[in-house]
N, C-alpha and C positions, 0 to 999 in steps of 0.2 A: 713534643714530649714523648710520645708514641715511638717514635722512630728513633729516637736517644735510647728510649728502656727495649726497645728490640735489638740496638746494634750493642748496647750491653749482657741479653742475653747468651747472643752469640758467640762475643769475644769470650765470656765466661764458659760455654759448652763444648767453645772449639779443641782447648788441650784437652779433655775429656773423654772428645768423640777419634781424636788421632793418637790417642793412649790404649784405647781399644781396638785401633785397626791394625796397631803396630803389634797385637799378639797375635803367634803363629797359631793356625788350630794343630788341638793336639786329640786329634780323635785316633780311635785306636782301628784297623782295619779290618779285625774280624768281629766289636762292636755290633758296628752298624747291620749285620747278618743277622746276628740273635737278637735286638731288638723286637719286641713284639708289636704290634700294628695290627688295628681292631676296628671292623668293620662292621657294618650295618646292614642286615643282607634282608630284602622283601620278597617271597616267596614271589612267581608269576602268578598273578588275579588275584591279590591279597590285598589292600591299601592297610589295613589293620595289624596284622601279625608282622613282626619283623623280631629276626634272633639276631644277636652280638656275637660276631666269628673274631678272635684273635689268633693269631697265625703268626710267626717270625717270617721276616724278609725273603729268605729262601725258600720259605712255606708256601707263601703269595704267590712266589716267581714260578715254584713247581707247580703250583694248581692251577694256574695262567698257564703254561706251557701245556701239561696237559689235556687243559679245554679244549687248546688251539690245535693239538695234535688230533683230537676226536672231533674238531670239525672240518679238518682237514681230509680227514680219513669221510666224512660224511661225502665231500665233495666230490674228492677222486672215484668213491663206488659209487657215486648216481650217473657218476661222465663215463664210466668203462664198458657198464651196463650198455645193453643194445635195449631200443626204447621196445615198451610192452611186455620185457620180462621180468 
């Protein structure tokens, strides 16, 4: 009885689930950039405090990049340096 009412699920969700595969996405391509995306940020030695950052995707990507940039910049002037100055 089990196995009859499953394999009738199925046949009933299968046109359903390939009527929805058959749509193309139609997302637009500049979109997905201005979307905003919101984040939960804990200060270092805080367990308690925490601020809500929302930022657009490109917002994200540029304050990513720049991080990356200033610790990169951290790395190259500790290696250039002669040790003890």
């Amino acid at each position: 009885m089990r196995i009859a009412l499953l394999i009738v699920a199925v046949a009933v969700s299968a046109p359903a689930l390939a009527a929805d595969a058959s749509k193309p996405a139609t997302a637009q391509p500049g979109a997905d950039k201005d979307r905003l995306i919101c984040h939960r940020e804990v200060p270092i030695g805080s367990l308690i405090a925490s601020r809500k950052v929302c930022l657009t995707k490109s917002e994200w990507e540029a304050r990513a990049r720049d991080g990356n940039e200033e610790a990169r910049k951290l790395v190259y002037d500790n290696q250039t340096k002669p040790s003890g100055q």
